[in-house]
C-alpha positions in Angstrom: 98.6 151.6 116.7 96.3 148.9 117.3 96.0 147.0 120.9 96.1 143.3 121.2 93.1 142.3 123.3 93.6 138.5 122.5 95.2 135.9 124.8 98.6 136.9 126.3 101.0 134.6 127.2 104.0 135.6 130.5 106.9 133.3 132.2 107.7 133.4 135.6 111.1 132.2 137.0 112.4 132.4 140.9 114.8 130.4 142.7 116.1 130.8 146.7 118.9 128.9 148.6 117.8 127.2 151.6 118.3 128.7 154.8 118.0 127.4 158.1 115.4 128.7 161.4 113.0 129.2 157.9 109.8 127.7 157.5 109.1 126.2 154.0 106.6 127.5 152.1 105.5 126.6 148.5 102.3 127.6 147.2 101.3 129.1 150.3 101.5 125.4 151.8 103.9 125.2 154.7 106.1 121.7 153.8 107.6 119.4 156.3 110.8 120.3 155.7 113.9 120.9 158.0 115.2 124.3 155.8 113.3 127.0 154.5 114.3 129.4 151.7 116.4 132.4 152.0 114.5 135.6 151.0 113.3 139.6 152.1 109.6 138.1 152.1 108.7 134.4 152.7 110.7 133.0 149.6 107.6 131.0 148.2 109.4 130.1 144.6 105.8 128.7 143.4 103.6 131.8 144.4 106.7 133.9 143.0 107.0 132.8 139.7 103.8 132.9 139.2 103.0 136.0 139.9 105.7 137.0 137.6 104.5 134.9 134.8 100.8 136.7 135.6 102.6 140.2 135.5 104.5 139.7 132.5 101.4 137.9 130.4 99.7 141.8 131.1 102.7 144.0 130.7 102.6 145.2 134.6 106.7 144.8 135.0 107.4 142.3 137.9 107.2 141.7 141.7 110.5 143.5 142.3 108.9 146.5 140.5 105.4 146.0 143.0 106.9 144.9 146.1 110.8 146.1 146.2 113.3 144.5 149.0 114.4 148.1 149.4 111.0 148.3 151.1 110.9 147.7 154.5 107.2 147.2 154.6 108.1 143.9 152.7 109.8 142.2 154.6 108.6 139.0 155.3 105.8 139.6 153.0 103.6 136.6 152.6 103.4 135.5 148.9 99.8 134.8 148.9 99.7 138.8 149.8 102.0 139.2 146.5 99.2 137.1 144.1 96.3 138.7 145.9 97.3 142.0 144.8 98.8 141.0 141.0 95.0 139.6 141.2 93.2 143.1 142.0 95.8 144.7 139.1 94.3 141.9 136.6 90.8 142.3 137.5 91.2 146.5 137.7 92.5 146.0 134.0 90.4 143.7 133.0 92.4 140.4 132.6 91.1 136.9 133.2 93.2 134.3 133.8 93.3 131.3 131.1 95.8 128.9 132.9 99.0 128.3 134.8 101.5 125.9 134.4 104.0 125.5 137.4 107.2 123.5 137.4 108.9 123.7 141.1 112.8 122.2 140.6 114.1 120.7 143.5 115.7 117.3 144.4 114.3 117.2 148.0 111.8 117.6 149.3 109.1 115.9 147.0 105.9 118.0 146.3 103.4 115.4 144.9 102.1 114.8 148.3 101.7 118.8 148.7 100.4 119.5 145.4 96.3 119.8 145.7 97.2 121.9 148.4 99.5 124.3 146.5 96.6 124.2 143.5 93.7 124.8 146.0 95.3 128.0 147.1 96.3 129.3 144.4 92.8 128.3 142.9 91.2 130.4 145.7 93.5 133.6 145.7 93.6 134.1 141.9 89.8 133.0 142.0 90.0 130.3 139.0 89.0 126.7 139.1 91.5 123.9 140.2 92.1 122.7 136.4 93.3 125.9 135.3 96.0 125.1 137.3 98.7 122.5 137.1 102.0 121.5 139.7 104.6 119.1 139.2 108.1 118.3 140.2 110.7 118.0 138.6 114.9 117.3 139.4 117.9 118.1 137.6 118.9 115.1 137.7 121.9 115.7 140.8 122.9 118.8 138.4 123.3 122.7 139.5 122.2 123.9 142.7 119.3 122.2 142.9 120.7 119.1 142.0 122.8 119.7 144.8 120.2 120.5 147.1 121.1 124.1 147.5 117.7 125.4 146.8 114.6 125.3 144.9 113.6 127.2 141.6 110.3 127.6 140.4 109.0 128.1 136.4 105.7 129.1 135.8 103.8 130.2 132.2 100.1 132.2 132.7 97.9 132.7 130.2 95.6 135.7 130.2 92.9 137.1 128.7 90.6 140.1 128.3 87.2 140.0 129.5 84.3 140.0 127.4 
């Protein structure tokens, strides 16, 4: 059987409740926020789905698979610590990243003010250039738990390739 070395395409989803005594973090950006998000590590939606969406694009099963909540080594994990190490499996199997498209769902707070942040970390952990990436916000419209302003999902589609 043949192997596709071509571009590969992978989507990401997460989603957390808020909690309180939580700090917010999305993208690795700590947000002004009063709640945080519930999780085992540090509930970053954005860094999250993301890595998923980079996992599944190389057929490397998911962050549950690489960093389980059984484990209690992961607890409070920092999500940049997730994408830095989906980043060394990509560059051990020789995968570059193409780009990554990020919608973060919430009603409140607003991220446009946070997004060149979010970009410029995620630029620098998964060592690609700022337009490869792109954020935006997005609401359900006062629909679902996010409309209710239960929590915050995150979608996010990575394209990869192999290196030349």
């Amino acid at each position: 059987m043949k192997t596709f070395s071509g571009i590969r395409s992978g989507i990401g989803f997460d989603a957390h409740k808020f909690a309180e005594d939580r700090k917010l973090i999305l993208g690795g950006v700590e947000i002004d926020f009063p709640l945080g998000l519930a999780g085992h590590s540090d509930a970053d939606v954005v860094c999250h789905a993301i890595a998923d969406a980079l996992l599944g694009a190389a057929g490397m099963g998911d962050i549950g698979m690489m960093f389980p909540d059984t484990d209690p080594a992961n607890k409070d994990i920092s999500s940049i610590k997730i994408l830095e190490d989906v980043y060394r499996g990509l560059n051990a199997g020789n995968k570059a990243i193409g780009n990554i498209d990020i919608t973060v769902i919430t009603e409140k707070p607003k991220i446009s003010s946070y997004s060149d942040q979010m970009k410029l970390n995620i630029s620098k952990i998964l060592m690609i250039e700022l337009d490869q990436i792109n954020i935006k916000g997005k609401t359900t419209e006062m629909m679902g738990f996010t409309g209710r302003k239960e929590g915050i999902a995150a979608l996010a589609i990575a394209t990869i390739y192999e290196r030349l």
